[in-house]
C-alpha positions in Angstrom: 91.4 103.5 121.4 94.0 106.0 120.7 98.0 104.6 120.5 100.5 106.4 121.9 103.8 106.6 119.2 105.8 105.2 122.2 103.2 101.9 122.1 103.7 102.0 118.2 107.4 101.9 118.5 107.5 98.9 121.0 105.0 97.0 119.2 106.7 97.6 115.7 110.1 96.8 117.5 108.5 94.1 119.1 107.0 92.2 116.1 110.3 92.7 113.9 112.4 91.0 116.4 114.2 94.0 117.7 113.7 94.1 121.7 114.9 90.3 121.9 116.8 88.6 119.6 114.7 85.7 117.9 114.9 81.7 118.5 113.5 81.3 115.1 115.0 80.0 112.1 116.2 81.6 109.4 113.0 80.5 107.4 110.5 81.1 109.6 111.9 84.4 110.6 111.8 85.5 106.1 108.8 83.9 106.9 107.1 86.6 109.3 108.9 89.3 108.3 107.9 88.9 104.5 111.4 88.7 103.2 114.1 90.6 103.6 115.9 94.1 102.1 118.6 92.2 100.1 119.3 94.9 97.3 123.2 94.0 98.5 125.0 91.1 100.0 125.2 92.3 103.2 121.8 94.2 104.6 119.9 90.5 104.7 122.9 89.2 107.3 122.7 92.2 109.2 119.0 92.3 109.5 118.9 88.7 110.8 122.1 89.0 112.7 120.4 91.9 114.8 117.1 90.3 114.6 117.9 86.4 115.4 120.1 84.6 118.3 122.9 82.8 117.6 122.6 83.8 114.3 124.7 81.6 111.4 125.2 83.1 108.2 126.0 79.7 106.4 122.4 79.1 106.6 121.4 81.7 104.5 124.0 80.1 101.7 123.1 77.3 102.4 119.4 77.9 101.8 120.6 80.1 98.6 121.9 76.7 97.0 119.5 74.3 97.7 116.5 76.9 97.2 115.1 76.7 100.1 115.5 80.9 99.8 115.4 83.1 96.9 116.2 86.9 96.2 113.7 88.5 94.0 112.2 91.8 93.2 108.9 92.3 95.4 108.0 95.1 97.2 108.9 98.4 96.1 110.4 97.1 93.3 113.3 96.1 95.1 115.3 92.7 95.9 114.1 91.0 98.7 115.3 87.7 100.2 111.9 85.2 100.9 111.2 81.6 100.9 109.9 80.3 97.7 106.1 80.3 98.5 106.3 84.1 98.5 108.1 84.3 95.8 105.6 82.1 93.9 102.5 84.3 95.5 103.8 88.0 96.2 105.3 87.8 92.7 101.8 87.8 90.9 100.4 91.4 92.9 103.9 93.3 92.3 104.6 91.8 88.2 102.0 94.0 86.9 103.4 97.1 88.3 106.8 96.2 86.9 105.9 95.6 83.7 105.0 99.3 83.6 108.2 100.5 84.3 110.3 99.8 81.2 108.4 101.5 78.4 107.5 104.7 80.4 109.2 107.6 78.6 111.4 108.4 81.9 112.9 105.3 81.7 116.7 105.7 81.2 116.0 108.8 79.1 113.5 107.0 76.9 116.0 104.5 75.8 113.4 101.8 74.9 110.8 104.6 73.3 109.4 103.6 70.1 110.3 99.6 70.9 107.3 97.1 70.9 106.8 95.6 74.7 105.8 92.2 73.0 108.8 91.7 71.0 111.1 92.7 73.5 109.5 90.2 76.0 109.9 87.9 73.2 113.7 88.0 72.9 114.2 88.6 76.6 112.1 85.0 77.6 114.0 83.1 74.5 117.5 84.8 76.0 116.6 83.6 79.4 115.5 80.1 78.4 115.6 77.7 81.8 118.8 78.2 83.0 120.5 80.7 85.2 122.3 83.3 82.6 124.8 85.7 84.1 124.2 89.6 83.7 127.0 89.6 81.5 125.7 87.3 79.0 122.2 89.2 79.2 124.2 92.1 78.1 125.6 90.6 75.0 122.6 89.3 73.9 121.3 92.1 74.0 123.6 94.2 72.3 123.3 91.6 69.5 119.6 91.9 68.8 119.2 95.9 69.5 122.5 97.0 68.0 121.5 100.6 67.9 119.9 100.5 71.9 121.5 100.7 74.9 122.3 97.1 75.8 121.8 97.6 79.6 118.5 99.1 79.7 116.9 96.2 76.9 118.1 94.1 80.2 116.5 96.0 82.5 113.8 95.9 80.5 113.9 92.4 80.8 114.3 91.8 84.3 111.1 93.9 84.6 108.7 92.2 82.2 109.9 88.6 83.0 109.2 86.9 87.1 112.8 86.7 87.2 115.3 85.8 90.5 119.1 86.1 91.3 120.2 82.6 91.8 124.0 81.8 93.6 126.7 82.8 93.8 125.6 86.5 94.3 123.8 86.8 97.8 126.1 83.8 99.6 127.5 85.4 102.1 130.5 87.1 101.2 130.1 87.3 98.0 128.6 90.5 95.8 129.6 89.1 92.4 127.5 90.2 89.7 124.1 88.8 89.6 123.2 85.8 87.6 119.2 85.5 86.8 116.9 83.0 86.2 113.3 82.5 85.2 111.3 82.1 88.5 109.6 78.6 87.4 112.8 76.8 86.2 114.6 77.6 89.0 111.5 76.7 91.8 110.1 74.0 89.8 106.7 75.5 90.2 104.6 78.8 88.5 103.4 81.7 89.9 100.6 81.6 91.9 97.8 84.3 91.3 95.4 83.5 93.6 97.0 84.2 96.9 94.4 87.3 98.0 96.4 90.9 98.6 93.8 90.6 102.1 96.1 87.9 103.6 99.1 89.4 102.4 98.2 93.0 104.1 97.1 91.2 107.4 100.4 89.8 107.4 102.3 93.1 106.8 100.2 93.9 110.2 101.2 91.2 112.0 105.2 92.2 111.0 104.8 96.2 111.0 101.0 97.5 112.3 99.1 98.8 113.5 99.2 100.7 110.1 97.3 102.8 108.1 96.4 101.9 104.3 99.1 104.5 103.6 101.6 102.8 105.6 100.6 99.3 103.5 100.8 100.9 100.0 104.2 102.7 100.6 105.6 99.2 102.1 103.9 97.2 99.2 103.7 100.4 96.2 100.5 98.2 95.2 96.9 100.1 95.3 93.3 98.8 96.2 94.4 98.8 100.3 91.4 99.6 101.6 88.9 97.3 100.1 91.4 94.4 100.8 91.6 95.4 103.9 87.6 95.9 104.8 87.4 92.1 103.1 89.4 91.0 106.5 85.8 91.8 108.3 86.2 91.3 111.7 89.8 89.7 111.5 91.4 92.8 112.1 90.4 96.1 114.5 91.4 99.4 114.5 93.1 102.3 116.6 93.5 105.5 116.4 97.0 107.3 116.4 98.4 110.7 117.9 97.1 112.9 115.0 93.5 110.8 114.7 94.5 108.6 112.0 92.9 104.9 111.6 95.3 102.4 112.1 94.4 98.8 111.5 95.9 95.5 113.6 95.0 91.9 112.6 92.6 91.5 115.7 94.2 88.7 117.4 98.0 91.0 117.7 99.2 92.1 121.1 100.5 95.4 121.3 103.5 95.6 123.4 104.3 97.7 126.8 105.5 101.0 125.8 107.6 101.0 129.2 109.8 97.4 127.8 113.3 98.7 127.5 115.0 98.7 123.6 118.3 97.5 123.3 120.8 98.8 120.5 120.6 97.7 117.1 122.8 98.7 114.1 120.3 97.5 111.0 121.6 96.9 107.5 121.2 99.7 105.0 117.5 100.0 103.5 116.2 97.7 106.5 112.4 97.2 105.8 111.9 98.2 109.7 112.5 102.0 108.7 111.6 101.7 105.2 108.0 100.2 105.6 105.8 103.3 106.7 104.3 106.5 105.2 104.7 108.4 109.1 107.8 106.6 110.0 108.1 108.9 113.1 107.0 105.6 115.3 110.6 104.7 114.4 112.8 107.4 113.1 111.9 111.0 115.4 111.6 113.4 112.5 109.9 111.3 110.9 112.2 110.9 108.0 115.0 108.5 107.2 118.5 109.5 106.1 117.9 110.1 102.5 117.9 106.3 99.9 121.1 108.3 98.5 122.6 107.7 101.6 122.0 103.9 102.3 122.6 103.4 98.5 126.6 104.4 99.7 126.2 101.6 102.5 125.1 104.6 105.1 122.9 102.4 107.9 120.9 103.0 110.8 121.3 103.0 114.5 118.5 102.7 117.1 119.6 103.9 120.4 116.0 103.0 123.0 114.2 102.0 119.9 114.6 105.2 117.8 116.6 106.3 114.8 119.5 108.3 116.2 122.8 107.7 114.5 124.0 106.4 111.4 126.8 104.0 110.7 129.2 103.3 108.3 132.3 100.2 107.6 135.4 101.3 105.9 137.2 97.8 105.5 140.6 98.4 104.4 144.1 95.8 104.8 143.6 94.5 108.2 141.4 97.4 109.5 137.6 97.3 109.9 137.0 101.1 111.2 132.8 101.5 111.7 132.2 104.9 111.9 129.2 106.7 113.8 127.7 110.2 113.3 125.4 110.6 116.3 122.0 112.4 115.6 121.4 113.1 119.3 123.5 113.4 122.2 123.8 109.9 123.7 124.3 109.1 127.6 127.1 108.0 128.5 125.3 104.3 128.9 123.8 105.1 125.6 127.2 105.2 123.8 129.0 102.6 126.2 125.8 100.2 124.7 126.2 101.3 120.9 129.8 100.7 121.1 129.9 97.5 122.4 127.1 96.8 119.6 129.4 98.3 117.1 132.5 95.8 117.6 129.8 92.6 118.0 128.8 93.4 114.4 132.4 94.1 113.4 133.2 90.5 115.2 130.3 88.9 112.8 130.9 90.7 109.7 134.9 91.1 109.7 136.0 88.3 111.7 139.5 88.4 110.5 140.3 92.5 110.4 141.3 93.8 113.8 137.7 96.1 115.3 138.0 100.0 115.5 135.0 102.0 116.6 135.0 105.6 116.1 132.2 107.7 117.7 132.2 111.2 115.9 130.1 114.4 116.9 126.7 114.7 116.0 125.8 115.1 112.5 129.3 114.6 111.4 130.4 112.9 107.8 131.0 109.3 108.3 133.9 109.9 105.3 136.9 109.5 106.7 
């Protein structure tokens, strides 16, 4: 059966909670979604504000403090917010990969070259101990035992060889201090669990993002081996075919959704895992290409106007001003911009409650800088 891209973007839109805001809670909705972006403070809100109903942000602190949620690096290699049983069993498949990543000679200009892995993982576990230890302190540490290295790439070094976690403050909402990291078993009481099978992991990634194709899994995950996990599902999945003949695989118990269901506007956090989590993302963004990860690393974040990527947004907080500023990508309807304007001040009403809303609309393609 072949899928139209206009089925693909209602189902993807569909499973991530896009077309109607979500009843769930904020731990069953990590939960589904397997984690969320959380590189910053503030994508993890906006995901769930624009993805859940009545959406209140002092759970997610709340969570944070009694660790009931955790940010850690998973996919990609980046920080994701998940409860702590996929943190204990995600952490296993992506901890080899980062290991890698110090020691390579492109690492910050081959600052660790000529270092042995072993005795750097050494220090770095007796530095990190069992208790939370701010970057700061990482820092000196490691300036102290590598006087002639750079002190914040033996860290990084760290962070990568070591199942490590931000713990609280940093990731409460409202607050981006620096991070402070801990050993993932101190923290969760519990190890690392190996044996969780990459097979159920991908047929969840299908049940939050398919149908896919293996290339869509590995550039979500960045792990290998997707296609003989996948053919170990058997007959729990089945497969499609897209526009350009592609296989595309679907745990075989998913709906796909009505291409004709209307999507309502959603402004999405910078690096949101629903544009992110594809090798074609033209189901979701029309050119198939994102604005670039220099962009969303300045806060630059996406719009979806009838379930596509047209427009980009940006806040410029500032005294008693919250301006969000939109460069258009298309040319909206009149509707069309009536609807991502009155989206526009409902985030600035969540995320800057106390600074008086102004939303500026610009021409298409236009700098968000003011």
């Amino acid at each position: 059966m072949k899928l139209s891209n206009r089925v693909l973007n209602r189902t993807l839109l569909q499973r991530q909670h896009l077309l109607e805001r979500s009843t769930l809670g904020v731990h069953d909705l990590c939960d589904h979604l397997i984690g969320l972006q959380a590189q910053d403070m503030l994508p993890p809100f906006v995901a769930l504000w624009s993805r859940a109903a009545d959406f209140d942000p002092a759970a997610v602190s709340k969570a944070l403090d009694d660790r009931s949620l955790v940010r850690i690096t998973l996919m990609r290699g980046t920080i994701h917010l998940v409860t702590p049983p996929d943190a204990l069993r995600i952490a296993p498949h992506i901890q080899p990969e980062l290991e890698k990543i110090p020691f390579r000679k492109g690492f910050n200009y081959g600052a660790l070259v000529g270092l042995d892995p072993e005795e750097v993982r050494a220090h770095g576990e007796s530095v990190l101990g069992d208790d939370a230890t701010p970057a700061g302190a990482l820092r000196e540490h490691a300036a102290a035992l590598y006087p002639d290295r750079d002190p914040g790439a033996i860290v990084q070094a760290w962070l990568y060889q070591l199942p490590v976690l931000q713990t609280p403050p940093r990731g409460r909402w409202g607050d981006s201090s620096r991070p402070v990291w801990s050993r993932v078993q101190p923290w969760l009481g519990a190890p690392l669990d190996p044996a969780y099978p990459l097979e159920e992991l991908l047929l969840r990634y299908l049940r939050a993002f398919g149908p896919a194709t293996t290339m869509d899994m590995q550039t979500w995950s960045k792990l290998t081996g997707m296609k003989p996990a996948v053919a170990k599902l058997g007959d729990r999945v089945r497969t499609y075919t897209d526009d350009r003949g592609r296989t595309l695989y679907d745990a075989a118990d998913a709906d796909l959704a009505d291409p004709d269901l209307p999507a309502p506007v959603r402004l999405l956090g910078w690096y949101d895992n629903a544009i992110l989590s594809h090798q074609d993302r033209t189901r979701i963004v029309p050119d198939g290409n994102a604005p670039p990860l220099r962009a969303f690393a300045n806060q630059v974040s996406p719009i979806l106007v009838d379930g596509y990527l047209t427009g980009v947004y940006k806040v410029f907080a500032k005294g008693g001003v919250a301006s969000l500023r939109i460069s258009p990508s298309v040319e909206w309807s009149r509707a069309d911009r009536e609807a991502v304007e009155a989206e526009a001040l409902a985030l600035l009403a969540f995320s800057e409650p106390d600074r008086q809303p102004v939303v500026e609309i610009l021409e298409i393609g236009a700098d968000l800088r003011p």
